[in-house]
C-alpha positions in Angstrom: -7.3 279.1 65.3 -5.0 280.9 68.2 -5.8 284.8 67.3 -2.2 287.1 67.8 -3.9 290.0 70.0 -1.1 292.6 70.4 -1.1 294.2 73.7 0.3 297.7 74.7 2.8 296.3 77.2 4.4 293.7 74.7 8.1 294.0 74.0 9.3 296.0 71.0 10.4 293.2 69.0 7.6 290.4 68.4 8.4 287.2 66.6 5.3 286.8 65.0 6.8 283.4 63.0 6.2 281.6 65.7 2.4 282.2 65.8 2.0 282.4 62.4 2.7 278.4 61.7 0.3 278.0 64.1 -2.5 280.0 62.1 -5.4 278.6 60.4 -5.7 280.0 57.2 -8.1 279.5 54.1 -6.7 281.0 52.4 19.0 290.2 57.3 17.7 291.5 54.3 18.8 292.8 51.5 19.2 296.7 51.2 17.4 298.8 48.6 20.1 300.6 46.3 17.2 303.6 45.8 14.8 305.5 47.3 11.7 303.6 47.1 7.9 304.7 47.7 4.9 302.9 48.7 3.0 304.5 45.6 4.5 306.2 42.8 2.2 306.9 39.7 2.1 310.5 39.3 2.6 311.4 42.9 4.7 314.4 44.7 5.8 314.1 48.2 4.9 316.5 50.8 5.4 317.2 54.4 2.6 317.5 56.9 3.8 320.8 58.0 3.2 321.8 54.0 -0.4 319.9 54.2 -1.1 322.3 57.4 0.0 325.6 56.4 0.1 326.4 52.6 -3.2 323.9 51.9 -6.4 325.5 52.3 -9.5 323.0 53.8 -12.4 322.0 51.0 -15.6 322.8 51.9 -19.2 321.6 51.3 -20.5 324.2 49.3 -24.6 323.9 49.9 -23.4 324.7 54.0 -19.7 326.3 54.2 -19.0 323.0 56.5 -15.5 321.7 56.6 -14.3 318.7 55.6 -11.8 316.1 57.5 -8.5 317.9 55.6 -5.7 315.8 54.7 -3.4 317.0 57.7 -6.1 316.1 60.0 -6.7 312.3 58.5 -3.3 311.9 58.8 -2.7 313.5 62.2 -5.5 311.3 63.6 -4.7 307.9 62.4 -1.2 308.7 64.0 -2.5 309.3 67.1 -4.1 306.3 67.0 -1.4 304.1 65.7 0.6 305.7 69.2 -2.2 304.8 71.3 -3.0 301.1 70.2 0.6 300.0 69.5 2.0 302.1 72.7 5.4 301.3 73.4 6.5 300.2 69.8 8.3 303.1 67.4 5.9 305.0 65.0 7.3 306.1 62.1 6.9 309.5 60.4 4.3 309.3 58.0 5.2 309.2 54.4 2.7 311.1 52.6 2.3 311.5 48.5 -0.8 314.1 47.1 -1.5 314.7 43.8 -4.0 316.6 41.9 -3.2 319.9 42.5 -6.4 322.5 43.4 -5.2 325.9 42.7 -7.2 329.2 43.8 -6.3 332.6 44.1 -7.0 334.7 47.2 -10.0 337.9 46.5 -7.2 340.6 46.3 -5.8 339.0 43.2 -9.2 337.9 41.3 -8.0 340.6 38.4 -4.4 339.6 38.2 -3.3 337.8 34.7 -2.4 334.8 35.5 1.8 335.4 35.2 1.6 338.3 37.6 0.4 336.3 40.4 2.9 336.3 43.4 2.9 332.9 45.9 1.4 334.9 48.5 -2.2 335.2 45.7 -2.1 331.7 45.4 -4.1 328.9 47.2 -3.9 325.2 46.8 -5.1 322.1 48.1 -4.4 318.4 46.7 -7.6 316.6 45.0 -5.5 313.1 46.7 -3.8 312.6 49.1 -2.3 309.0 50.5 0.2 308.4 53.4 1.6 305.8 55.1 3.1 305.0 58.7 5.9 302.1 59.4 6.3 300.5 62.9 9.6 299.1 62.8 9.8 297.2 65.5 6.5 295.2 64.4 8.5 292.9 61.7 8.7 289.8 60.1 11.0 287.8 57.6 9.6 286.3 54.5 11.5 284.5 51.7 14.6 286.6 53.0 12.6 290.1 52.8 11.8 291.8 56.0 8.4 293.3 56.3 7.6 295.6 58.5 3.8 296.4 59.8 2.3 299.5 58.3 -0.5 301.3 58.1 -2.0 303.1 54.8 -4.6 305.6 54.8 -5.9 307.4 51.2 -8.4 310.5 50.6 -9.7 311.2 47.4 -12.0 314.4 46.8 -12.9 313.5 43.6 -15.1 310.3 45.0 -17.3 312.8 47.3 -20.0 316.0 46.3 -18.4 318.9 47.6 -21.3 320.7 46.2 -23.9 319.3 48.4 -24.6 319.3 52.1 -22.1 317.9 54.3 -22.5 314.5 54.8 -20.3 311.4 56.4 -17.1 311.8 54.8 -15.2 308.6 52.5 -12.1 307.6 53.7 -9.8 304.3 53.4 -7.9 302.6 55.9 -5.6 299.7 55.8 -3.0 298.0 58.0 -0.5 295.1 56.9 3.0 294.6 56.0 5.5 296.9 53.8 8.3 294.8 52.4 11.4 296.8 53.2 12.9 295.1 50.2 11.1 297.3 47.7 8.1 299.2 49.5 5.5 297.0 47.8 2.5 297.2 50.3 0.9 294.1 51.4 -2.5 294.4 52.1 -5.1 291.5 53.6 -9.0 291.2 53.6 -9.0 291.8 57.5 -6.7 294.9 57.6 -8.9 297.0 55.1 -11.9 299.2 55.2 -12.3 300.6 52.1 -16.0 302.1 52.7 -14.6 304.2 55.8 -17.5 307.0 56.4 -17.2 309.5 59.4 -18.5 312.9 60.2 -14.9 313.9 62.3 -11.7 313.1 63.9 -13.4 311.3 66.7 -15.2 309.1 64.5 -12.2 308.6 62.3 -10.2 307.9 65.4 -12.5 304.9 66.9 -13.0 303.3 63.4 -8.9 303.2 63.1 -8.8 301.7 66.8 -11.0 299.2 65.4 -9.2 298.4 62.2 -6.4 297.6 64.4 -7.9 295.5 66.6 -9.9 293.5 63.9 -6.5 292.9 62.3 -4.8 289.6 62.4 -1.2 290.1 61.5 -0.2 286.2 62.7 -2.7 285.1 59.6 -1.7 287.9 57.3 2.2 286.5 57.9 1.1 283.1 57.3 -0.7 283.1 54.2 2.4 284.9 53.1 4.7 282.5 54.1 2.7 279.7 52.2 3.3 281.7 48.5 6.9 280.7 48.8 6.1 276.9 49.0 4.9 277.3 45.1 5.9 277.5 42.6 5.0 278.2 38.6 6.9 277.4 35.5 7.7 280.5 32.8 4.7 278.9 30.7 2.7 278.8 33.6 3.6 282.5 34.0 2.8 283.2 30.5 -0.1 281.9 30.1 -1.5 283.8 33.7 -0.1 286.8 31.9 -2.2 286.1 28.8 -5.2 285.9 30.5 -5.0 288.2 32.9 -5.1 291.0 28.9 -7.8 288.7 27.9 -9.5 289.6 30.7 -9.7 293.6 30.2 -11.4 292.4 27.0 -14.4 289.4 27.8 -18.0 290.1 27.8 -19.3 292.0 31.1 -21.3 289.1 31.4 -18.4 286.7 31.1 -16.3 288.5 33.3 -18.5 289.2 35.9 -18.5 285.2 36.5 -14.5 285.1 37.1 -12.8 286.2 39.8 -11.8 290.5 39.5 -8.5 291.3 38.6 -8.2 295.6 38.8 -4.8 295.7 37.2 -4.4 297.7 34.0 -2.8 296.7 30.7 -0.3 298.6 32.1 0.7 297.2 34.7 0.4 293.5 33.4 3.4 294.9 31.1 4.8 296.0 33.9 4.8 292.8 35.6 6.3 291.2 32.6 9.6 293.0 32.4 9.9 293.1 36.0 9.6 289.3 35.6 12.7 289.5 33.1 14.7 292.9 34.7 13.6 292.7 38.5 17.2 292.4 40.7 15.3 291.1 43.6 11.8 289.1 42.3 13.2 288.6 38.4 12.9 284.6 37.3 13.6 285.0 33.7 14.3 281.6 32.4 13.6 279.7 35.4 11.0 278.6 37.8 8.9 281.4 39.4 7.3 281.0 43.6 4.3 282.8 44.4 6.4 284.6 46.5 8.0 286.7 43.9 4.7 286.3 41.5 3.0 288.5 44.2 5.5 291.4 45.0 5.4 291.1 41.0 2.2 292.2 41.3 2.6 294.9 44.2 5.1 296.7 42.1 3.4 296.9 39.3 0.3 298.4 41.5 2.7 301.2 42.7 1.8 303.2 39.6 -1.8 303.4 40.4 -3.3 306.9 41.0 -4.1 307.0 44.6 -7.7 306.7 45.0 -7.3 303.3 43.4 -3.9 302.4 44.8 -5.6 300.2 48.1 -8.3 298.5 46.2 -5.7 296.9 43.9 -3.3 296.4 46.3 -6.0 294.0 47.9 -6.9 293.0 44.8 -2.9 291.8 44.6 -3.3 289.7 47.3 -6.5 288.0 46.3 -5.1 287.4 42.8 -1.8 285.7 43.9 -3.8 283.6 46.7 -5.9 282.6 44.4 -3.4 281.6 41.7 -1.6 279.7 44.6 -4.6 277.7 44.9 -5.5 276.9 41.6 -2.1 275.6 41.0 -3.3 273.4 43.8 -7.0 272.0 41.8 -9.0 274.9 43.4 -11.4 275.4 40.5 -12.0 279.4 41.4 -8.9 280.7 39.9 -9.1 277.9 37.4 -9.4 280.3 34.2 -6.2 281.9 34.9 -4.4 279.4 34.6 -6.3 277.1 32.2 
């Protein structure tokens, strides 16, 4: 397998294609009439300059140590996006929080809560997810160009604040953003989602290494193969049935097939995109894997955050593994049985 290492002093524009056919796997473009975001869900935007300023910085309670805040995390992983991919154009991170923390400063602990002025006020977000294009790192698949991104997520809620301070959890990922829609693309290689570091040094190497580990020439690839398949609408339903008999089998049963994280929700969701979507709608005809996938991406962009990147993943494996079965693989058999 001929690895794509990308070097600092490579040329802006890479034509990854070319590698990509050559990958060993096993496993212009059309403009979007709205404002898309990576994730939706219930989601706010906000600006890093907000993040720094109004947002106070969680503590662990049991020794007044800080955390990583979200400003930092993002701040961090942008410095080492610039210093790995030197020479290529970093975006601006896009960054979404939910989960509003809201505090009041001591001199307004007796203040009713409808005489409280801004300046009483604290916050910080409980979640907090960004993500950061390069541009000139790009592909074209199926007629959508993607362009490499990187997508990092902090969740308070998944740590003890109340304890000791201890390694922090964070999650890291790096693949391809179809510009067509902003569904993320995510591969096994280009996540960590166990991420643990005590600080921003830490958090720096570990992102250093994510990038390096990352093989965007097989990432491209295995992309590339969905659009050589194809499913017919009662192929499609019958996926869709399973996947809401799924939520509902045994724990033993289940825990024999492969996981599928998508709710109820979102499995309607992917059927009337299926029927309404301008750009990955097959209603009535034949549907590639292609489209089945980025059927699948959407739907996850109405995940809360600290779920959003294990589902995305969990995207990938479930269209890869549909692709296959509709090939005699036997793993994803069920699904389409």
């Amino acid at each position: 397998m001929r690895n794509l290492v990308i070097m600092p002093t490579e040329k802006r524009t890479l034509n990854l294609g070319e590698y990509a056919e050559e990958a060993t796997i096993i496993e212009e473009t059309a403009t979007p009439k709205r404002v898309n975001h990576f994730i939706e869900a219930n989601t706010q935007e906000a600006t890093l300059q907000h993040l720094k300023n109004d947002c106070i910085t969680p503590v662990f309670a049991k020794d007044n140590e800080l955390t990583v805040n979200h400003a930092a995390f993002i701040e961090t992983v942008w410095e080492a996006a610039n210093s790995y991919y030197n020479g290529e154009t970093i975006g601006t991170p896009d960054i979404r929080v939910s989960h509003v923390i809201k505090g009041r400063i001591p001199e307004a602990i007796h203040k009713p809560a409808n005489q409280l002025l801004e300046s009483d006020k604290t916050i910080y977000y409980e979640r907090a997810a960004f993500s950061i294009d390069i541009p000139t790192i790009y592909e074209t698949v199926e007629g959508n160009k993607l362009n490499l991104s990187i997508v990092g997520v902090r969740a308070y809620n998944q740590m003890n604040l109340y304890s000791k301070k201890v390694p922090e959890l964070f999650r890291l990922a790096i693949g391809f953003k179809n510009q067509v829609c902003c569904n993320m693309c995510i591969f096994t290689d280009g996540y960590k989602d166990d991420l643990r570091v005590s600080n921003t040094s830490e958090l720096y190497r570990s992102a250093l290494e994510l990038f390096n580990n990352y093989n965007p020439a097989k990432h491209l690839y295995l992309m590339q193969q969905l659009g050589n398949t194809s499913m017919s609408e009662h192929q499609f339903a019958q996926i869709l049935g399973k996947m809401r008999l799924y939520q509902c089998l045994p724990n033993g049963y289940q825990k024999r097939l492969p996981r599928m994280l998508l709710t109820d929700t979102q499995i309607n969701s992917v059927a009337k995109a299926y029927i309404n979507d301008e750009n990955f709608g097959s209603f009535g005809n034949d549907l590639n894997m292609w489209k089945f996938y980025n059927l699948l991406t959407g739907a996850n962009k109405s995940s809360y955050i600290d779920s959003f990147l294990d589902r995305s993943l969990n995207a990938t494996e479930m269209a890869v593994g549909i692709n296959a079965a509709l090939h005699g693989d036997e793993h994803y058999k069920w699904f389409i049985d």
